[in-house]
C-alpha positions as CSV (number, residue, x, y, z in Angstrom):
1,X,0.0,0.0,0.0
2,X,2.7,2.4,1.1
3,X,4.2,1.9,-2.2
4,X,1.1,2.8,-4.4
5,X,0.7,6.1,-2.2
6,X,4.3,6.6,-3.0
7,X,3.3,6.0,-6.7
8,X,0.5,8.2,-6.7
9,X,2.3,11.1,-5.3
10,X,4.8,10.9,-7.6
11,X,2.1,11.2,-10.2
12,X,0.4,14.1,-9.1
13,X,3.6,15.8,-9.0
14,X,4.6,15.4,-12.6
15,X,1.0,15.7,-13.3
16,X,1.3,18.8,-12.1
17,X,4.8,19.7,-13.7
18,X,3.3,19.3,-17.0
19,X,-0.2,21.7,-16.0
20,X,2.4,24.2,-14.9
21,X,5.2,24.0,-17.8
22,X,1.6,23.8,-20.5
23,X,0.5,27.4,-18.2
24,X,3.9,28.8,-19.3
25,X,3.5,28.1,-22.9
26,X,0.6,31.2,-22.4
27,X,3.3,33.8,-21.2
28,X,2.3,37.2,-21.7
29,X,3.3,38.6,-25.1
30,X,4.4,41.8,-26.0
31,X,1.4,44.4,-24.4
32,X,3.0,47.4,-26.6
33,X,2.1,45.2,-29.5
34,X,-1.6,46.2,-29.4
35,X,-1.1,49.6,-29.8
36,X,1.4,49.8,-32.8
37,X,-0.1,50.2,-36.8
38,X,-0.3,46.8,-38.5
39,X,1.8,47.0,-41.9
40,X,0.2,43.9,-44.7
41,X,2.1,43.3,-47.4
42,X,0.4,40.6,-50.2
43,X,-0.1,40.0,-54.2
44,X,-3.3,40.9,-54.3
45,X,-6.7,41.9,-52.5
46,X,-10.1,43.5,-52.2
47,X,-10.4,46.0,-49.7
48,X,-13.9,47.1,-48.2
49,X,-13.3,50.2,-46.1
50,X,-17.1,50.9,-45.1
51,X,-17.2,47.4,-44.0
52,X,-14.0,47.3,-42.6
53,X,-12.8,44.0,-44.3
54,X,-9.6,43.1,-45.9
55,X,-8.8,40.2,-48.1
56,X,-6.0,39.9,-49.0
57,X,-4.0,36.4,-51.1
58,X,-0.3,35.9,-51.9
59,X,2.5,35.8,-49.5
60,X,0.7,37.5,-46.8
61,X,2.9,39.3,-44.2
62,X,0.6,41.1,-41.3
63,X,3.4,42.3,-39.1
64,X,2.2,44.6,-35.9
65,X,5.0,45.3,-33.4
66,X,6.8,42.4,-32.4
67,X,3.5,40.5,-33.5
68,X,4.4,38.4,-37.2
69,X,1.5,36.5,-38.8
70,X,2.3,35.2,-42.5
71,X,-0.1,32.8,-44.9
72,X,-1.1,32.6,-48.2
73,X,-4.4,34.2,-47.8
74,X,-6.3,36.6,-44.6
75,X,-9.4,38.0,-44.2
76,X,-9.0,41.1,-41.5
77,X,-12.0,42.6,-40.2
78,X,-11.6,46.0,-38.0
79,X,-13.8,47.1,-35.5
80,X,-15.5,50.5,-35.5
81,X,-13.2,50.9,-32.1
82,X,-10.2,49.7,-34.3
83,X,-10.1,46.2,-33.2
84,X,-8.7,43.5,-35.6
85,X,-9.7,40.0,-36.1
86,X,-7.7,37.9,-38.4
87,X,-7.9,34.4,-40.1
88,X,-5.0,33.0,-42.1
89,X,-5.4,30.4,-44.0
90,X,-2.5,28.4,-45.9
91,X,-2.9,26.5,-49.4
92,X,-3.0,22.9,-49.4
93,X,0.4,21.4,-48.0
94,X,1.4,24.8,-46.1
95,X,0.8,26.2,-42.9
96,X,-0.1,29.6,-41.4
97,X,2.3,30.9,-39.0
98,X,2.9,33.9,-36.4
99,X,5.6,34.8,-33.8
100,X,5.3,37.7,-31.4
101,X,8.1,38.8,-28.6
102,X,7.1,38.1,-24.9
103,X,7.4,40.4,-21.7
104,X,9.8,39.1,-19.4
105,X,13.1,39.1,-20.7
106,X,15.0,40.5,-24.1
107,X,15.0,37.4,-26.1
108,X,11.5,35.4,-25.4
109,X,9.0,34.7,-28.1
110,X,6.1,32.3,-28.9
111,X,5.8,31.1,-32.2
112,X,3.3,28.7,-33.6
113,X,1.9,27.2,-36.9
114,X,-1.3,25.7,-38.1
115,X,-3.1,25.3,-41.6
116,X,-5.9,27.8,-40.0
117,X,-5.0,30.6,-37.6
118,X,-7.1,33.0,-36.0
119,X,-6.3,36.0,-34.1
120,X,-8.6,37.9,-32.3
121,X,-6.8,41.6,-31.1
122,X,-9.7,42.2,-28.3
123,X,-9.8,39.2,-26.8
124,X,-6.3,38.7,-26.8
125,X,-6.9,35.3,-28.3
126,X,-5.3,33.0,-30.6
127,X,-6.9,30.0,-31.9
128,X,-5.1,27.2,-34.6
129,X,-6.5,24.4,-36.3
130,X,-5.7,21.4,-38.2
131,X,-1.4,20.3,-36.8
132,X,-1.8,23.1,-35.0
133,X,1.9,23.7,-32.9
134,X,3.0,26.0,-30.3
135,X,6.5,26.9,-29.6
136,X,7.9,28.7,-26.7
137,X,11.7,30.3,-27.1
138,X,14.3,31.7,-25.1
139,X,17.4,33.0,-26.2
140,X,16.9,30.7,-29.4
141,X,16.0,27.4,-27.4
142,X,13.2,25.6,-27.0
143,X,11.8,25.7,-24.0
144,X,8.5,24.0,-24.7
145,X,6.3,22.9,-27.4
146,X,2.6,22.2,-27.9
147,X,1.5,19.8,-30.9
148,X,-2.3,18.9,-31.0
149,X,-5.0,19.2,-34.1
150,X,-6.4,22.4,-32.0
151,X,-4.8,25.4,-29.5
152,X,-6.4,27.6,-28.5
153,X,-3.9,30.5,-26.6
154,X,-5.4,33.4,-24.3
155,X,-3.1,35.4,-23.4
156,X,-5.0,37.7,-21.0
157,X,-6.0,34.3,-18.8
158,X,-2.7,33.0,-19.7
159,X,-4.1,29.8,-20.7
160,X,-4.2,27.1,-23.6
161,X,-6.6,24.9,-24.1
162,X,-5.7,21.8,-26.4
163,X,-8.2,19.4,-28.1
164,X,-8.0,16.4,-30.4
165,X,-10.0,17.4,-33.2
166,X,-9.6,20.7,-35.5
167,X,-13.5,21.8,-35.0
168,X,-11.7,22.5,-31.1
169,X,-13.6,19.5,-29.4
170,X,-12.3,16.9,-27.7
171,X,-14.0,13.3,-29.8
172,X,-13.5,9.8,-29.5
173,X,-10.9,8.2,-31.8
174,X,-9.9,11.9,-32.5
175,X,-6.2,12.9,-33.0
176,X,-3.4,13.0,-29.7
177,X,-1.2,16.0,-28.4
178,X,1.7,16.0,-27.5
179,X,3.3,18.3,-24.9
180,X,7.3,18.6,-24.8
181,X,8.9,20.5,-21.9
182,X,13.0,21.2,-21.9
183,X,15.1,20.8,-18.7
184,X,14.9,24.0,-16.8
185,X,18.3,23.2,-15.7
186,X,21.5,22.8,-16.7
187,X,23.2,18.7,-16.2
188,X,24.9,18.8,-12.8
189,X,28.8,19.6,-13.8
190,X,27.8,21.7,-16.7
191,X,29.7,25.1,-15.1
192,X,25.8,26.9,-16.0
């Protein structure tokens, strides 16, 4: 008995490990990003001003601070209060991508990828679908990485909510995640 206790213990603390190093993966990006102008660059697009939607195709690059989301194709809707909402797709075989700089330190950023991304600017929310992956970086090195078919990032909460299917529910027989966390410490003798 003693030794299943022991078992269980050890369990709940490396259960709890991986909540807290997943909780991480959510640290808060770059606030001054919110506030900068977005610059788009693409091939082509129609632009509805009165509506305030943007579609744009071609080697999208919406760039916004530290903030960089690239696809083939976006759709960005503003708000009448200047909020954006953004959905990148990616062409058959390609993925959507962004990467933004996190407070906390000079060289920390998040980076992820997905065939559909969606970034919401009020809610400080990202959502990716379809091998959907989530990378967190310091000082170039990984420091942990999320790889499910849906993520869903809030930044404000500092949470991430991971599912096995793209439609962002969890369903029987559906796809698996996969969470990798790095040492947070250097092998004993390494001089570090």
């Amino acid at each position: 008995m003693r030794v299943n206790l022991g078992f269980r213990s050890i369990m709940k603390k490396i259960f709890a490990a991986a909540v807290l190093s997943l909780l991480s993966l959510t640290a808060f990006a770059e606030r001054a990003d919110s506030l900068k102008e977005a610059v788009i660059s693409f091939d082509s697009g129609d632009l509805n001003e009165v509506a305030g939607v943007r579609i744009v195709h071609g080697n999208v690059v919406l760039t916004r601070g530290t903030l960089e989301l690239k696809s083939d194709r976006a759709v960005i809707k503003e708000s009448p209060e200047g909020y954006m909402s953004v959905t990148l797709t990616a062409l058959p075989g390609k993925v959507a991508t962004f990467r933004q700089k996190r407070d906390g330190g000079p060289d920390l950023w998040i980076e992820g990828q997905a065939e559909r991304i969606e970034y919401e600017d009020r809610a400080e929310l990202v959502r990716l679908y379809t091998n959907a992956v989530v990378t967190e970086l310091e000082n170039k090195r990984m420091t942990n990485q999320i790889k499910a078919p849906f993520i869903a990032y809030d930044n404000r909460k500092e949470v991430a909510t991971v599912r096995n299917d793209a439609s962002g529910e969890s369903k029987v027989g559906g796809g698996r995640g996969t969470l990798i966390l790095a040492p947070k410490r250097a092998p004993a003798g390494s001089g570090q």
